[in-house]
Every structure is written in structure tokens, then in C-alpha cells.
N, C-alpha and C positions, 0 to 999 in steps of 0.2 A: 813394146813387144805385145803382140796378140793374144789372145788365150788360146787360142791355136797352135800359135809356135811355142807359147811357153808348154803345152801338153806336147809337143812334139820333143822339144830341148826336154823335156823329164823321159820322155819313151827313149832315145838315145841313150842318155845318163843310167838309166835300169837297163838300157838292152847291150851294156858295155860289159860289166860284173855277171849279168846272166848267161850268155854269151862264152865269156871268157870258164867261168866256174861251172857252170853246169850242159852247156849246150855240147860243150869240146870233149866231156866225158865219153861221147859216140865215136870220137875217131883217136883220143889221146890213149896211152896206159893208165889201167886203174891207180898200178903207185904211185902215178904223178899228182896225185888228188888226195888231200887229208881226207881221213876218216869219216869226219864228218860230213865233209862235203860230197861222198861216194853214198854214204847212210841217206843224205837226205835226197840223193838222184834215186835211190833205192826204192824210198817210200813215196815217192812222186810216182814211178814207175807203176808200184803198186798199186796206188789209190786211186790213179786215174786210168790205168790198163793199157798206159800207152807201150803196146807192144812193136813197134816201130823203133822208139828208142831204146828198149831193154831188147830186140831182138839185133837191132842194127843190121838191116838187110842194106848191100853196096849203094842201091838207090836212094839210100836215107842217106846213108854215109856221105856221098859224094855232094848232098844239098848240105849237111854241117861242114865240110871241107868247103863250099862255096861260102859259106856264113862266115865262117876263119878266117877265109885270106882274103876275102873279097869284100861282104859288106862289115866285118867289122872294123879296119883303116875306114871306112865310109862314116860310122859312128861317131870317130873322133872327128872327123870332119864336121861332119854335123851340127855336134855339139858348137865345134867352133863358130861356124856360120849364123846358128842362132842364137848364140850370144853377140857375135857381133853386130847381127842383122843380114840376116837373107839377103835384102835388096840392096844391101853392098855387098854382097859377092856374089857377082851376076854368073862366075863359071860355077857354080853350088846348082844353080837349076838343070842345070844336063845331068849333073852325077844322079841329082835326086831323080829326074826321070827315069834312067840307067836302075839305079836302086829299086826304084817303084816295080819296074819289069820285070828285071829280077826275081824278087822276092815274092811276085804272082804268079812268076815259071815256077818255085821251089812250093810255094804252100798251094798253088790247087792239084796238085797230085798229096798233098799229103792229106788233107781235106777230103780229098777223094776217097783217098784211103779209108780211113775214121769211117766214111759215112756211106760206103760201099762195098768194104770190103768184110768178110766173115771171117778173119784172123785165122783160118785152117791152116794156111800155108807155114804160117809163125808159128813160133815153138812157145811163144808165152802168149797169155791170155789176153787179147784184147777186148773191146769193147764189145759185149752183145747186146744191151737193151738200147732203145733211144735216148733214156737216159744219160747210159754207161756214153754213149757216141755222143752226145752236149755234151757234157762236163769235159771232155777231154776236145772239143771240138772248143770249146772253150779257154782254153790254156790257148790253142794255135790260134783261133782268131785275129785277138789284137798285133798279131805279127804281120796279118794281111791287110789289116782295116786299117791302121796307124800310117803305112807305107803307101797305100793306096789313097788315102785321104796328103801323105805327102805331094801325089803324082798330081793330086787336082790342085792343091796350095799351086804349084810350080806352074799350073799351066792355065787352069779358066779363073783364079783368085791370085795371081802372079801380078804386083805390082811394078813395072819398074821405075826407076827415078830416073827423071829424063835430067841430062845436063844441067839444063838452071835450075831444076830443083837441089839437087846436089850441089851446087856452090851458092845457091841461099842457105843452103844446111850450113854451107860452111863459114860464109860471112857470120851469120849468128851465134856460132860457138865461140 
């Protein structure tokens, strides 16, 4: 496995748990969330002024309902594929495409957000300095860049294994 895919198999495996425990607190009930886990979506909120997530306007909501039902089944797929290897499972390179798209419709409007917009309309404080807009542009980032560096894996660095390659793999084992 590549160092690539293995940074990829880890950004899945982190983006399964984060995901599930903290991303889903925008469209779940608070009571469904231990304490702790509400406490520390609280002070992520705060520290980074991501007003987005502590205000949860429909249009945020509706890209964490997309992340739900849509790219996180994608996740465990994921996972799957790069521990078995990518280029034996050749149907993994459309979803990855698929996923890539995706998740560059949902983060440049949020991105945009962060780094465009002057938080008046929201009722809690986001971002004003350009710092305040890094640091919290920085948390969304690796959501873009990880999934987008998947799309180029799948398509100009996409190896496939032609037939006899694939059954000299196999005579060999």
C-alpha cells in the first residue's frame, strides 16, 4: 500500500467516529449525545466561532444530512477497498469519483462561507479576523483536500491491473 492510500485508509478511519459523534450533532437531538460529547461540540463551536454549526442554518443542515446517509456508507467502503487494495476493486473508482464531487458541492460553499461571509445574518458569533477565518478554515480544509487528492488518486495516478497481471499475482501466492 502507498503512503497515499495509507493517509487515505487513516482519513476514512478518523472520518467514521467524527462523522458519526460529532458532525450528526447538527441535524440529531441534543439527548441523543452523552454529555460529554455535546460539551466538547460546544467548545469546538466556541473556540473556532464556527457559527455555521452552532447556528445550523437548513443549508448546513441539509450538506450534514448528505454526509449521513450518503458519504458515510461510502466510508466504510472505503476503508474496505484500501485495505484490500484499490486496484482490486475496480467498482471503488466511480464511487470515489462520485464522493470526490460531492464533497467539493458541499465544502465550497462552506468555505465560502468562512471566508466571505460577515456572520450578521447568524445569531452567533463567527469568524471576523483573518485569523479568526484560518483557523476555522482550517478544521474544513482537510475535508476538501483529502477527497479531492482521492479524485486525482482515481483518475491521472489510477493504476489498473490488466489481466496477466492479475493472474501472475495469482500464480505467485
Amino acid at each position: 500500500m502507498s503512503l497515499l492510500d495509507k493517509i487515505f485508509l487513516l482519513f476514512f478511519l478518523i472520518h467514521i467516529p467524527t462523522t458519526i459523534l460529532f458532525d450528526s450533532q447538527a441535524i440529531f437531538p441534543a439527548e441523543w449525545y452523552p454529555t460529554v460529547l455535546r460539551d466538547m461540540m460546544t467548545n469546538y463551536m466556541t473556540d473556532f466561532k464556527d457559527a455555521m454549526m452552532k447556528d445550523q442554518p437548513v443549508w448546513f443542515q441539509s450538506f450534514v444530512y448528505c454526509e449521513m446517509f450518503c458519504q458515510l456508507p461510502f466510508f466504510f467502503i472505503a476503508v474496505y477497498a484500501f485495505c484490500k487494495g484499490v486496484e482490486k476493486c475496480k467498482w471503488f473508482r466511480s464511487l470515489s469519483l462520485i464522493y470526490g464531487a460531492s464533497v467539493a458541492t458541499t465544502l465550497v460553499p462552506i468555505l465560502a462561507t468562512v471566508f466571505l461571509d460577515d456572520f450578521k445574518s447568524f445569531k452567533s458569533a463567527g469568524p471576523q479576523t483573518q485569523m479568526e477565518k484560518m483557523k476555522l478554515a482550517a478544521i474544513y480544509l482537510p475535508f476538501l483536500i483529502v477527497p479531492e487528492l482521492l479524485l486525482l488518486r482515481m483518475t491521472v495516478f489510477y493504476k489498473e491491473s490488466s489481466p496477466s497481471q492479475q493472474q501472475r499475482k495469482t500464480k505467485s501466492h
